[in-house]
Each structure stands twice: as C-alpha cells, then as structure tokens.
Backbone of each chain as ProteinMPNN parsed JSONL, in Angstrom:
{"seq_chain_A": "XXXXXXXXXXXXXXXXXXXXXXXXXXXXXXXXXXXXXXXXXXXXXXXXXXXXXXXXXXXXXXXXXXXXXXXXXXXXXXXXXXXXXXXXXXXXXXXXXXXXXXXXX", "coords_chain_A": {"N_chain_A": [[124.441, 97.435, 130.681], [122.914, 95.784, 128.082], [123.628, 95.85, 125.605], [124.191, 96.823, 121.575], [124.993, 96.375, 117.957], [122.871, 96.772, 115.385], [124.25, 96.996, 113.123], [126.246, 95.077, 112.975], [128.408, 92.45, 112.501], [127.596, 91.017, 110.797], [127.408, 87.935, 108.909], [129.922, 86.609, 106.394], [129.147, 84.359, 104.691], [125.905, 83.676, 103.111], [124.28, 81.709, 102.678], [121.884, 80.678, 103.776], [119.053, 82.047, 105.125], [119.306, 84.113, 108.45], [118.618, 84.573, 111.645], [118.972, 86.382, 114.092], [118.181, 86.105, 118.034], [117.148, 88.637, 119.68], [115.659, 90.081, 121.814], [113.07, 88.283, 123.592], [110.714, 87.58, 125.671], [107.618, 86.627, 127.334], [105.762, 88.266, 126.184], [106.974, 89.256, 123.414], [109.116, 88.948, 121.131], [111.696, 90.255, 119.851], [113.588, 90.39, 116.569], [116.698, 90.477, 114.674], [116.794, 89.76, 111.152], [118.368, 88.571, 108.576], [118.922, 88.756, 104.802], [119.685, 87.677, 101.848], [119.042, 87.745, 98.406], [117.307, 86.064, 99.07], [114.07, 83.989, 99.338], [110.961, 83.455, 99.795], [109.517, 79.688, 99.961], [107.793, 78.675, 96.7], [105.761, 77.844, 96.953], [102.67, 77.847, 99.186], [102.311, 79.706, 102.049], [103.313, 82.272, 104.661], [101.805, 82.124, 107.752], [101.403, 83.122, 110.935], [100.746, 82.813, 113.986], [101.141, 84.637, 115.81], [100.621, 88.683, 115.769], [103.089, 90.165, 113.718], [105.39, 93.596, 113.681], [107.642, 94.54, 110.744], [110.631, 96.192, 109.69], [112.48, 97.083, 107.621], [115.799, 97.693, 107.638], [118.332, 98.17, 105.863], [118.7, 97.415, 102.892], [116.485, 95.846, 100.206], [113.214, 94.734, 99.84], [110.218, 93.147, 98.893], [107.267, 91.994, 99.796], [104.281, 90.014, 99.646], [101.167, 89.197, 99.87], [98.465, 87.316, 100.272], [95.822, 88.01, 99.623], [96.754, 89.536, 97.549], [98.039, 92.116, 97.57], [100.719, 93.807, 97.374], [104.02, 94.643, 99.658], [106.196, 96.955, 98.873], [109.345, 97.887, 100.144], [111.976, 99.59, 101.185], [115.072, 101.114, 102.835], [114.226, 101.778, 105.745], [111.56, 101.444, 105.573], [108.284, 99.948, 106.556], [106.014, 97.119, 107.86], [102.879, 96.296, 109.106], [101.728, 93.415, 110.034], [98.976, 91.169, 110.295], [98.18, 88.992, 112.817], [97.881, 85.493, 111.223], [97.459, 86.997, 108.996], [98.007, 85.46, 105.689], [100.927, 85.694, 104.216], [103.941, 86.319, 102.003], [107.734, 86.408, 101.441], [108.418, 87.518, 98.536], [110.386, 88.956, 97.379], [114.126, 89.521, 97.509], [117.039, 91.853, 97.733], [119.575, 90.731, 95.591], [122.223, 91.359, 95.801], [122.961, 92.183, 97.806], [123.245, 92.652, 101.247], [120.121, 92.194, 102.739], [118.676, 93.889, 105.932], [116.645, 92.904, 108.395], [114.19, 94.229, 111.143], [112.5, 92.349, 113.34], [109.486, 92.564, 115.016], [107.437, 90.569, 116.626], [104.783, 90.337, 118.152]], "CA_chain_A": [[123.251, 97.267, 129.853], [123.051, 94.751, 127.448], [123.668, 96.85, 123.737], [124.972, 96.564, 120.553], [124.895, 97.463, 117.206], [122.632, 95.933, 114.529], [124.969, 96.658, 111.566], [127.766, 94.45, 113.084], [128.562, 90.865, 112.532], [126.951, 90.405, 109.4], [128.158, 87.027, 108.475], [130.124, 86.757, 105.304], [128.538, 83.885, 104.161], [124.693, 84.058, 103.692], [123.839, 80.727, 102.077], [121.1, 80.726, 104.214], [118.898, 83.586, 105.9], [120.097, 84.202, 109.58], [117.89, 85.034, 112.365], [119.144, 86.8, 115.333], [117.21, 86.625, 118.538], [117.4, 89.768, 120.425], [114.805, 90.267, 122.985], [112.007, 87.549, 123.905], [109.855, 86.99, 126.612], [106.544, 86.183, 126.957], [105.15, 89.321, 125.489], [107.207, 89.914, 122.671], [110.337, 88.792, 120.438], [112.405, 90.952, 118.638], [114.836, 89.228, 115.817], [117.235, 90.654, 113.5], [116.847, 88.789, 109.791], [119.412, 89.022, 107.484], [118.864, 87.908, 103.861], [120.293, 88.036, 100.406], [118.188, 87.343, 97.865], [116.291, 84.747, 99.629], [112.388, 84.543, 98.735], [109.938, 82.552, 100.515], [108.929, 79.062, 99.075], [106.922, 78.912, 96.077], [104.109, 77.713, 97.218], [102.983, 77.756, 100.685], [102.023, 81.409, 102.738], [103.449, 82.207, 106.237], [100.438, 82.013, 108.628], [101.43, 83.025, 112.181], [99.947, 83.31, 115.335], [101.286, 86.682, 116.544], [100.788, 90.036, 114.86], [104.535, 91.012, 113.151], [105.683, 94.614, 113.151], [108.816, 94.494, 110.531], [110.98, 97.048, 108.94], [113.682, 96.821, 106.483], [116.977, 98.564, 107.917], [118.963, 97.996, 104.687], [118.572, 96.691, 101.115], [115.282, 95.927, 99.632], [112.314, 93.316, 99.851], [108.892, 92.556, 98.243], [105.925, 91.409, 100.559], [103.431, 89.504, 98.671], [99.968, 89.144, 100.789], [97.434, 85.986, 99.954], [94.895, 88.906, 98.884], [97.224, 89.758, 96.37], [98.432, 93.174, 97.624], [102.049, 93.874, 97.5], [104.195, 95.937, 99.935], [107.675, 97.313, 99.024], [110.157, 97.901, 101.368], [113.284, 99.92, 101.135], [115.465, 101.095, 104.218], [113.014, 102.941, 106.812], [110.299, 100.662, 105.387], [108.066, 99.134, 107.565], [104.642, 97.03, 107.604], [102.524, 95.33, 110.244], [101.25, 92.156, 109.631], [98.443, 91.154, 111.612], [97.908, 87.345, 113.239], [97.183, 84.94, 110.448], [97.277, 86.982, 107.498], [99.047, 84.951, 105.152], [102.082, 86.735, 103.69], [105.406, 85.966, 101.668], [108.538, 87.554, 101.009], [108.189, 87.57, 97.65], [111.612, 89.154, 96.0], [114.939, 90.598, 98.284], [117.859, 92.16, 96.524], [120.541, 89.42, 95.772], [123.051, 92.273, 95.043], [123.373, 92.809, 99.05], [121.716, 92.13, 102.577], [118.73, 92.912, 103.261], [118.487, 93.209, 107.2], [115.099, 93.385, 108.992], [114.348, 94.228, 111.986], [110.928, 91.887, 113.352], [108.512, 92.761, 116.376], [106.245, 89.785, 117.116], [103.861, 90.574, 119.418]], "C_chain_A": [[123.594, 96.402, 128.64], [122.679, 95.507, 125.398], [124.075, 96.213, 122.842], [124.641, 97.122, 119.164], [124.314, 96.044, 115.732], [122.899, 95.913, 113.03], [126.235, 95.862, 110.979], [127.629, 93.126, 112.984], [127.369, 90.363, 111.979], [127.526, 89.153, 109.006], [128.427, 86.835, 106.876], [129.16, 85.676, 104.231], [126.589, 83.601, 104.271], [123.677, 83.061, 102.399], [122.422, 80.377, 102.365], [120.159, 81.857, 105.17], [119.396, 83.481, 107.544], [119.383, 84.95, 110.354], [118.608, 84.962, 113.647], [118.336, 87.299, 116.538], [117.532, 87.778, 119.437], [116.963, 89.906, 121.976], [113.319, 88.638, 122.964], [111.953, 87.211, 125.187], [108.508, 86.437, 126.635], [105.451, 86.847, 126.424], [105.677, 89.71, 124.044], [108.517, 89.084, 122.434], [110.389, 89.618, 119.463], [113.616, 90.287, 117.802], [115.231, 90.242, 114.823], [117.631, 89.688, 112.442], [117.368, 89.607, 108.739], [119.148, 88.03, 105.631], [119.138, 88.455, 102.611], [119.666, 87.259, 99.1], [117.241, 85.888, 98.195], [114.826, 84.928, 99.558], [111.793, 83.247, 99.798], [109.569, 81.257, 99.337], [107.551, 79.507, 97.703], [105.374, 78.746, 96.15], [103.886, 77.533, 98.941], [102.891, 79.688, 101.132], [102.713, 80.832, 104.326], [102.321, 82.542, 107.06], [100.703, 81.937, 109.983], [100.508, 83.511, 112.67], [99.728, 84.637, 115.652], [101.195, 87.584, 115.374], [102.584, 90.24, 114.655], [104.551, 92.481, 112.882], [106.837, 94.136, 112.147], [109.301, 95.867, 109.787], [112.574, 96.658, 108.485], [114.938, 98.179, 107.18], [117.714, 99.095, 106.682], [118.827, 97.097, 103.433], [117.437, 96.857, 100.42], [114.144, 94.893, 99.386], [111.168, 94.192, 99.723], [108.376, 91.657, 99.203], [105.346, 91.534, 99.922], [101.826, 89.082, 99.964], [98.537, 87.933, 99.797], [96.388, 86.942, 99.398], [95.267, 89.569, 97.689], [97.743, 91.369, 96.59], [99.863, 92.786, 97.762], [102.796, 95.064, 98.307], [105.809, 96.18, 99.543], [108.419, 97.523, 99.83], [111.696, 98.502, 100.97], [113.665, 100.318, 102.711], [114.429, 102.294, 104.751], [111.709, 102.152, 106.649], [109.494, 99.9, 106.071], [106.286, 98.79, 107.297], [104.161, 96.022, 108.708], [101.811, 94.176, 109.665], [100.439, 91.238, 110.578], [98.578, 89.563, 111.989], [97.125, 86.752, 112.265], [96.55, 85.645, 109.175], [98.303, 86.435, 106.659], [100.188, 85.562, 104.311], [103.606, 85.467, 103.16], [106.327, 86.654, 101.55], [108.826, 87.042, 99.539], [109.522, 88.054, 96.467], [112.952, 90.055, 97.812], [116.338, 90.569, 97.793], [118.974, 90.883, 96.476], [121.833, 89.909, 95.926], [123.979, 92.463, 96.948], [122.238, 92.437, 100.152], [120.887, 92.855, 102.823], [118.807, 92.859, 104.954], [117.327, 94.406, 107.762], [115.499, 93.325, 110.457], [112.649, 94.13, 112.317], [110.282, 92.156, 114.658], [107.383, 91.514, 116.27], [105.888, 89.501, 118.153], [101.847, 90.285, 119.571]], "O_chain_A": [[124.773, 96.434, 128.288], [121.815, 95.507, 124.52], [124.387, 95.037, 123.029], [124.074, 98.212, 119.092], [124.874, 95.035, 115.302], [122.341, 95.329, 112.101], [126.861, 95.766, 109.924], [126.599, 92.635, 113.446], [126.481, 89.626, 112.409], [128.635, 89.472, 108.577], [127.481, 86.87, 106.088], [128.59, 86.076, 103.216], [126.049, 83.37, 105.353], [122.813, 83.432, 101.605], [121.724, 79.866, 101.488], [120.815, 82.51, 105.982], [120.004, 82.428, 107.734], [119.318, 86.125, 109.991], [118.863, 83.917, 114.247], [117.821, 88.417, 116.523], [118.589, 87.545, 120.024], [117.656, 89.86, 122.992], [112.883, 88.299, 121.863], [112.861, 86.664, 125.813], [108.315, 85.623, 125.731], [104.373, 86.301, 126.19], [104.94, 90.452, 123.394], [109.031, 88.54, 123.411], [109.613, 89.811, 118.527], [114.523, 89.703, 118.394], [114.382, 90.846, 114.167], [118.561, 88.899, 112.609], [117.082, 90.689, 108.225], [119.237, 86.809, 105.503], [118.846, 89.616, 102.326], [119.95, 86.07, 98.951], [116.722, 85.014, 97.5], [114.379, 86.062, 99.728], [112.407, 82.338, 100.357], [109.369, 81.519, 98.151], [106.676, 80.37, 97.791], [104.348, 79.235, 95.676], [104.746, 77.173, 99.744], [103.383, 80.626, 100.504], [102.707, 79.743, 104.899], [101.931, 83.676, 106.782], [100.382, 80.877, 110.52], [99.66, 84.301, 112.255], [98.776, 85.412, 115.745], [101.598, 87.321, 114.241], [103.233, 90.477, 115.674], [103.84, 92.851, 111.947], [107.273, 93.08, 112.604], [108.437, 96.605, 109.312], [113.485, 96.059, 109.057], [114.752, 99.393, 107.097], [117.74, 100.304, 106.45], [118.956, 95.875, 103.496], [117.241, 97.977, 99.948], [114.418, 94.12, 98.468], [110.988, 95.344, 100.118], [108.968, 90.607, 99.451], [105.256, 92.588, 99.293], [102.16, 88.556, 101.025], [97.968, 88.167, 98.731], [95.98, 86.443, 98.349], [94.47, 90.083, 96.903], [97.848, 91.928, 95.498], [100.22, 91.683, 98.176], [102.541, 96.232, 98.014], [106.608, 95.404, 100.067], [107.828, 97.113, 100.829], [112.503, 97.735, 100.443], [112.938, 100.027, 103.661], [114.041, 103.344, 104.238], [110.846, 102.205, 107.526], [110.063, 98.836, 106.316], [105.462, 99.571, 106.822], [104.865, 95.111, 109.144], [101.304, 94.357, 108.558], [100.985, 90.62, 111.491], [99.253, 88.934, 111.174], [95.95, 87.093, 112.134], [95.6, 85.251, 108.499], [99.455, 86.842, 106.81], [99.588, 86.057, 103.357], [104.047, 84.42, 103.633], [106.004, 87.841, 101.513], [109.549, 86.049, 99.46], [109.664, 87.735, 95.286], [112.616, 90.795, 98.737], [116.861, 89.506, 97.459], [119.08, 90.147, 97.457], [122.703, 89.077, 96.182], [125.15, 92.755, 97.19], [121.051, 92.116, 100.094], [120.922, 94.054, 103.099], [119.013, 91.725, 105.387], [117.121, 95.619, 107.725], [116.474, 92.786, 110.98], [111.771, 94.935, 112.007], [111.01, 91.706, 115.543], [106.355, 91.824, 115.669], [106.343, 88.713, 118.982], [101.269, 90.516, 120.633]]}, "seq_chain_B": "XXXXXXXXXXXXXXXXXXXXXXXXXXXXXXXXXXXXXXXXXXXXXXXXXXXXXXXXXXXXXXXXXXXXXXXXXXXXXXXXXXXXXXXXXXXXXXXXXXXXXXXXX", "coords_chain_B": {"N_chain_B": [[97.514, 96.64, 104.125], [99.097, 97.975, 106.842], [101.414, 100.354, 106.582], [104.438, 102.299, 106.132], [107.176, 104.638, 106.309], [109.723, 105.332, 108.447], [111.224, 107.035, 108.018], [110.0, 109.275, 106.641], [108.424, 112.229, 106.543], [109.454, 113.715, 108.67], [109.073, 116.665, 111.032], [109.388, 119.696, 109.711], [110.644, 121.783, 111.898], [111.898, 121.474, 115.108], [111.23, 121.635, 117.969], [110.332, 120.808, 120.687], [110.756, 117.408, 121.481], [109.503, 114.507, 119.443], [107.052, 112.501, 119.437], [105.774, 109.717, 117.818], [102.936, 107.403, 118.071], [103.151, 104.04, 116.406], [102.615, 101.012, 116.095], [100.552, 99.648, 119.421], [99.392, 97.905, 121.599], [97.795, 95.652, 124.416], [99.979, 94.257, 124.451], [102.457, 95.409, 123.762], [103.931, 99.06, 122.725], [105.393, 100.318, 119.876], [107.653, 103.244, 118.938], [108.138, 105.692, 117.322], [110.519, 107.9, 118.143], [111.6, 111.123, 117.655], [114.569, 113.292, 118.128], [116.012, 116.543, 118.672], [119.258, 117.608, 119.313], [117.998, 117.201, 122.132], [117.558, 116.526, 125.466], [117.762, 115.266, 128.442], [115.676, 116.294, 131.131], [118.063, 118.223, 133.714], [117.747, 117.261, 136.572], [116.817, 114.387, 137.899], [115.435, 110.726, 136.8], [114.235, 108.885, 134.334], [112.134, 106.599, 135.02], [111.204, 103.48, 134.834], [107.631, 101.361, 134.081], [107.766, 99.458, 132.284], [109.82, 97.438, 130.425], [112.107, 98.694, 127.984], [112.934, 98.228, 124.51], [115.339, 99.683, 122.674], [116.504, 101.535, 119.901], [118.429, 103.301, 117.951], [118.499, 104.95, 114.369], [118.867, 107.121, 112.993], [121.414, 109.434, 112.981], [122.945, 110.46, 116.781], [123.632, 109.452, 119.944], [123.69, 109.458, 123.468], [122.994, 107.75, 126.313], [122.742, 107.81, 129.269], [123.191, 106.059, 132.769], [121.554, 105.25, 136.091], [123.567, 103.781, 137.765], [126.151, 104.98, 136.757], [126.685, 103.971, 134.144], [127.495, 104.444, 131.06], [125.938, 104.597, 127.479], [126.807, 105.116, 124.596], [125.305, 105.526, 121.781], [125.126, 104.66, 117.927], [124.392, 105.109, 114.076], [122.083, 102.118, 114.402], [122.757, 101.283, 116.393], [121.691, 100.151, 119.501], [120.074, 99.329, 122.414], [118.65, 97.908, 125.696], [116.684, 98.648, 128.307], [116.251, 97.47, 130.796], [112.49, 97.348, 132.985], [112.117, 100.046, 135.605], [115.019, 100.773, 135.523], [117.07, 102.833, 136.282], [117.326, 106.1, 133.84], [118.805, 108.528, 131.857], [118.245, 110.766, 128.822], [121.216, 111.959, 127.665], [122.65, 113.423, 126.1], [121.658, 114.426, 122.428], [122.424, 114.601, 119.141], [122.803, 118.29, 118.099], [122.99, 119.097, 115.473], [121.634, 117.555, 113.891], [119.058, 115.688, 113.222], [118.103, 113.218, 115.628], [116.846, 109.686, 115.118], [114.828, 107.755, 116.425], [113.964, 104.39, 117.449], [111.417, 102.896, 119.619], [110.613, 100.163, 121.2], [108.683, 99.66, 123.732], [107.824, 97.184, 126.169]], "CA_chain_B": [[98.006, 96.385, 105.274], [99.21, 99.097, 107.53], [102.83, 100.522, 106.53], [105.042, 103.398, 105.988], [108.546, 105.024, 105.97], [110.372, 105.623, 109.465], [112.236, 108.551, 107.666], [109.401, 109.843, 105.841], [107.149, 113.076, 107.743], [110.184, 114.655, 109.786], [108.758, 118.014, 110.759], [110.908, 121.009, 110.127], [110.178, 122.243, 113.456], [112.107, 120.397, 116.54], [111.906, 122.44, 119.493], [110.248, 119.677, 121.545], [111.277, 116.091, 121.311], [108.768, 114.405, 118.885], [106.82, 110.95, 119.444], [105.038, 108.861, 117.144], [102.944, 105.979, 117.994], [103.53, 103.113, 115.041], [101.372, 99.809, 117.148], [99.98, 99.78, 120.597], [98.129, 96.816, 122.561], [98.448, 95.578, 125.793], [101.218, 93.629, 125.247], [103.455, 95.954, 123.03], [104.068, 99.681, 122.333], [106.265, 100.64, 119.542], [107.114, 104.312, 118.686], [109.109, 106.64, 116.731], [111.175, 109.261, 118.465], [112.467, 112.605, 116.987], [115.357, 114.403, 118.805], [117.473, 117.082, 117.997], [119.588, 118.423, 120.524], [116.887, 117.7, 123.307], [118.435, 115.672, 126.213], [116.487, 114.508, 129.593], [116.315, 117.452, 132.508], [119.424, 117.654, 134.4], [117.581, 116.816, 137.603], [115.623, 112.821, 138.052], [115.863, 109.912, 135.512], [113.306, 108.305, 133.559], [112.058, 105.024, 136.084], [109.737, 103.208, 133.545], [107.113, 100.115, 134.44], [107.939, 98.5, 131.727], [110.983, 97.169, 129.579], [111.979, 99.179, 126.904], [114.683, 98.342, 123.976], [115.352, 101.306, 121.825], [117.811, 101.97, 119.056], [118.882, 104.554, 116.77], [118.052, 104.672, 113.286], [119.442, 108.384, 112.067], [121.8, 110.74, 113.898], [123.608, 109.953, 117.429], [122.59, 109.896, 120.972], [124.177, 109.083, 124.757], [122.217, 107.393, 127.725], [123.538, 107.463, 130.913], [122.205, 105.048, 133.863], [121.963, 105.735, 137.416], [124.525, 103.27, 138.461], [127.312, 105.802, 136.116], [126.89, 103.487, 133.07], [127.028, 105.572, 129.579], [125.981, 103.637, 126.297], [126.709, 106.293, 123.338], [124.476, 105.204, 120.395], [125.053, 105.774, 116.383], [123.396, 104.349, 113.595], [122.212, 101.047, 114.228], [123.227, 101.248, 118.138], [120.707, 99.761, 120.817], [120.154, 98.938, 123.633], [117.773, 97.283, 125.779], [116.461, 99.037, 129.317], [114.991, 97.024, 132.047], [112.04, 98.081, 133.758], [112.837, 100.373, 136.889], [116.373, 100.83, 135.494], [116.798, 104.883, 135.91], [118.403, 106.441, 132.793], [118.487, 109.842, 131.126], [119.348, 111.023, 127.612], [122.215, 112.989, 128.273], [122.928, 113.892, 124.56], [121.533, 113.989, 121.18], [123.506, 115.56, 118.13], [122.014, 118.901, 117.711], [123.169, 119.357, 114.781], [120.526, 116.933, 112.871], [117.529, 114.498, 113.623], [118.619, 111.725, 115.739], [115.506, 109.02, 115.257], [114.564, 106.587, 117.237], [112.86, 103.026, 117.069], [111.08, 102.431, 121.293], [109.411, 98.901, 121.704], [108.305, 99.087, 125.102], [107.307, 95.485, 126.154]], "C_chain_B": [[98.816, 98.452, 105.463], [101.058, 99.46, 107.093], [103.327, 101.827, 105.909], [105.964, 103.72, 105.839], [108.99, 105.762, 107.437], [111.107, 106.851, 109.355], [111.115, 109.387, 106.833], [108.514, 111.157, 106.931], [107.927, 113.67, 108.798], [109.966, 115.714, 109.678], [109.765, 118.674, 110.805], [111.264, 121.4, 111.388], [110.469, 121.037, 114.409], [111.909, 121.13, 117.924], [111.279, 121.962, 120.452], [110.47, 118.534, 120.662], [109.051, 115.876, 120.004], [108.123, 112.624, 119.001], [105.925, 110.229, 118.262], [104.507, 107.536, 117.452], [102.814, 105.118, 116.883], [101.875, 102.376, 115.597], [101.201, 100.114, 119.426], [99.008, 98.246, 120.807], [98.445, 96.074, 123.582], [99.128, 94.644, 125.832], [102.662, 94.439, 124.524], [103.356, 97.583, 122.959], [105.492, 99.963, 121.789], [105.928, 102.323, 118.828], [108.28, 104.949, 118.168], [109.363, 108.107, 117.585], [112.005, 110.055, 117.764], [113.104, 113.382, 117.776], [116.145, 115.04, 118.227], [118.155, 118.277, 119.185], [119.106, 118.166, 122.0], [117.553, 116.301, 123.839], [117.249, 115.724, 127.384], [116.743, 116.622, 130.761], [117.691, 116.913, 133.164], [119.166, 117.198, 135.784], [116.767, 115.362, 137.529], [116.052, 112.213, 136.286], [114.356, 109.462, 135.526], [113.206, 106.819, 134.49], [110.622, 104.636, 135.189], [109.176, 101.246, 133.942], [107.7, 99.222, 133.467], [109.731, 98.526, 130.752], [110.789, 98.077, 128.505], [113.536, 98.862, 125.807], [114.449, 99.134, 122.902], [116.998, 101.268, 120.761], [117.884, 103.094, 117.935], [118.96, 104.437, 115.524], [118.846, 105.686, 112.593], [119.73, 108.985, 113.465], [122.799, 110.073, 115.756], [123.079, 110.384, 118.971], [123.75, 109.352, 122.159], [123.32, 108.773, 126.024], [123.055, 107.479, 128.519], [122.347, 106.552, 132.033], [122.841, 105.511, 135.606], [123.578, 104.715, 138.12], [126.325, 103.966, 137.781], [127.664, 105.039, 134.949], [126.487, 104.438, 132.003], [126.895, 104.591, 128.606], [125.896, 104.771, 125.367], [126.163, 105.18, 122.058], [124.59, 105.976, 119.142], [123.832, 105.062, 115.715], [123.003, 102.693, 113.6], [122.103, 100.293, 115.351], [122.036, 101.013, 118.765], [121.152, 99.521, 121.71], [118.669, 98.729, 124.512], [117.736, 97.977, 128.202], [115.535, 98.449, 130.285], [113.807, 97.715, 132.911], [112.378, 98.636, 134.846], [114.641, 100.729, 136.608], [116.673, 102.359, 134.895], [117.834, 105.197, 134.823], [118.024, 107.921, 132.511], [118.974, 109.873, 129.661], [119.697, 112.453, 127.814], [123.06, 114.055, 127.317], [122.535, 113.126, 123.826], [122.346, 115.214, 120.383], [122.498, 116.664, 117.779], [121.882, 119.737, 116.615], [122.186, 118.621, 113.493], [119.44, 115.766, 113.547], [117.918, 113.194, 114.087], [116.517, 110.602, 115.81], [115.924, 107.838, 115.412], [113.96, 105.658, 117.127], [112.426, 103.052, 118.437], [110.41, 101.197, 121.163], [109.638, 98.752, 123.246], [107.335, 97.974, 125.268], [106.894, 95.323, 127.865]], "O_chain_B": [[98.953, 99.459, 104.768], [101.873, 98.601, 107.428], [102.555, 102.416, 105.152], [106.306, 103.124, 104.818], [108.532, 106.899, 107.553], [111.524, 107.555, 110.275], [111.622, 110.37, 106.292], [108.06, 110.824, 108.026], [107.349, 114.132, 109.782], [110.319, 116.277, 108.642], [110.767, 118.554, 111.511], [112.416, 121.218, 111.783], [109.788, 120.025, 114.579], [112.697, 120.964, 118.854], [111.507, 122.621, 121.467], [110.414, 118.565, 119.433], [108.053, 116.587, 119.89], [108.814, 111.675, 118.631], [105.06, 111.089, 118.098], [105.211, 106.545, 117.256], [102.063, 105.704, 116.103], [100.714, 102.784, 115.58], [101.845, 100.735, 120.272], [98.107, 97.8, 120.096], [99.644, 95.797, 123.629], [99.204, 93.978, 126.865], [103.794, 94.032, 124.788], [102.17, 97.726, 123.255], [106.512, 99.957, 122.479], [104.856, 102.742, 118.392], [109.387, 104.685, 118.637], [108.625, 109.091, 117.641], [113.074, 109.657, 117.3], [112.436, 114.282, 118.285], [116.941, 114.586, 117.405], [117.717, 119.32, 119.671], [119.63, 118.74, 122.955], [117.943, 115.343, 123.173], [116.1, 116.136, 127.224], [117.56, 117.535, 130.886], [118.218, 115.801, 133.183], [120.139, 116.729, 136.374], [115.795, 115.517, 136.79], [116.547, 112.696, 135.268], [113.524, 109.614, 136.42], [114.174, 106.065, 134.585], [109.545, 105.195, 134.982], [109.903, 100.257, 134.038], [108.155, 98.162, 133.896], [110.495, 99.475, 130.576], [109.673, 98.332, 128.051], [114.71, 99.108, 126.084], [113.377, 99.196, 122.301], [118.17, 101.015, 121.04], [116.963, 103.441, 117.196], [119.748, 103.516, 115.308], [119.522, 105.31, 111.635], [119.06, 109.101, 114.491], [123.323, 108.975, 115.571], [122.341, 111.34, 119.211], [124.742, 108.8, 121.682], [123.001, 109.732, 126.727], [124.222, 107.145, 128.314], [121.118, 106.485, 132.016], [123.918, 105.878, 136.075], [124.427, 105.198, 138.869], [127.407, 103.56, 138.204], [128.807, 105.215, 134.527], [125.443, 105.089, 131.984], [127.661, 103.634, 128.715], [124.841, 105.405, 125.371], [126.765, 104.193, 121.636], [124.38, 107.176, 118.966], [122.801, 104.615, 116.218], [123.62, 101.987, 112.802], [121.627, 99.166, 115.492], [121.186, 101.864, 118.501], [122.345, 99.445, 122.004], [117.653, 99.292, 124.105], [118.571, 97.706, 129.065], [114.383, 98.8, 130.541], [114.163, 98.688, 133.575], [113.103, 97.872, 135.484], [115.387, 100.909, 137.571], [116.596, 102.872, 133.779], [118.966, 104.713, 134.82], [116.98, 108.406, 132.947], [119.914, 109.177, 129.274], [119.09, 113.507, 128.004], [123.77, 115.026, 127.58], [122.612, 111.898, 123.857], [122.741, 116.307, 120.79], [121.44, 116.323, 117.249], [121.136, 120.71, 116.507], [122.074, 119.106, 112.367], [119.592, 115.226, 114.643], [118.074, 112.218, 113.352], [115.462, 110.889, 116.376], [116.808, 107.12, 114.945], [112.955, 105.953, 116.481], [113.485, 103.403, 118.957], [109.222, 101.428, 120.938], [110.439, 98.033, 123.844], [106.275, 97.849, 124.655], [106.474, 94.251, 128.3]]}, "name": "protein", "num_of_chains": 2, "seq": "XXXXXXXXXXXXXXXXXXXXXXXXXXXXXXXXXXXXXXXXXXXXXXXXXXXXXXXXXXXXXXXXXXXXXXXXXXXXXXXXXXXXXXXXXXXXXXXXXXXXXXXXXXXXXXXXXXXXXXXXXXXXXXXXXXXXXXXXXXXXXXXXXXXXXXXXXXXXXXXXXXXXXXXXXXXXXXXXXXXXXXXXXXXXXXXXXXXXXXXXXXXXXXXXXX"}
C-alpha cells in the first residue's frame, strides 16, 4: 500500500512554500502545503474552480475572505472553501511550518 | 464559511467507533473517525466501492490487508486504500482516542 507519514521530509530550507501532491485523479487532489511565514500576494484573491476542504496540521495561519471575514487556524483547524470564493492566506507563523493538509474537490 | 476544530467535540463515551461527516457530494466524502480500542470483527474485511486515503491525526492504529500486508499508523501516518482492496483495522490504542481524517474519493 502506498503510505507514509505527513510529518516527514520537511525540507530544511523553506524559501519558498512546497506543495506535495499526494492523491489526484479526476475527482479529487489531495496536497500537503508546507509554509513558513509565507502570505499570499498583496493584492490579488485566490479564485478557484473546485471547492477546497483544508486543515492546518501544525503551526498557525490567517484566512482572509474577499467579504472580509477572517478564519483562524491552529493545528486541528479546518475550513471549506467553496468554488470561487475568493480567499487569501493572509498571515502564517514565520517562527515554524505551518503544514496543511488540502482536499480539492 | 464553514469550519471547525478536528480535536474539538470528542465525546466522553467510546463504546462504539464514532463517525463524523465534515463534506459530502458526489464526488468526495470526507469524515472524522473516533476509535478507541475498537478494531474490525475478526471474521470478513472491509471491500469498499470506492478509494479511500485515511490518516491518523491523534493516537495509533494497525491495518492489515488481505494479501498479509500490515501498515501500523501514528501521528501523521497514512495511507491510501484502493477500491476493492480488503482490509481490517486490526488495532487501535485503547488506551486513548485514536482520530482519524477518511477522504473517500
């Protein structure tokens, strides 16, 4: 069976965020995203297609929503995000990785 | 937007397994499982239409697969189950709340 463990092979350097794909087919991708204080451009919303489940495994991130709601996120944290609502990540700790774990479906 | 805490709402009370659905729609179900102690019958395996990849969030767990493959899962640990691919859980720690992430796809 095809396992593993999504607290391993964190890469030391994390100059950039780091998206691991897991599962995808034509129903569904799952990705582990790793990021250290990395924020979403300043201007500019993410606007996908597919609905996103995500949840925060470890650290801490700020979702910012084009309506102006905000969701927090510590570890266990989790928020769906439907198709084409615009969303940012808005703040994630710099101190240590944040790693998500994304459902887009 | 829709969101919550994966560790938040564990009932005191385990003495059946515990499910939670999170999302649902016909191309995704994801769901929170609660075990403690509670393992598959010792007779027939779980033969499931669809794909499922599953990992462990809190606590520790053991699949077994019909062909005599074991994948022991801690925190963090997945693994990814093809449709039709018979398995059981053969142990959870029953000493505390192992919880589960399921995206069946």
């Amino acid at each position: 069976m095809k396992s593993g463990n999504i607290f391993d092979s964190i890469p030391d350097k994390l100059d950039e965020e780091v998206f691991d794909r897991l599962i995808q087919n034509n129903k569904v991708k799952i990705e582990r995203i790793i990021s250290k204080g990395h924020i979403s451009p300043e201007s500019g919303w993410y606007d996908q297609d597919q609905d996103e489940w995500v949840i925060v495994l470890k650290g801490q991130a700020l979702i910012a929503f084009e309506s102006g709601e905000e969701v927090g996120l510590k570890e266990g944290g989790y928020v769906n995000i439907p198709a084409h609502t615009k969303h940012k990540v808005k703040w994630t700790n710099p101190k240590t990785e944040t790693i998500w774990l994304a459902v887009h479906y």
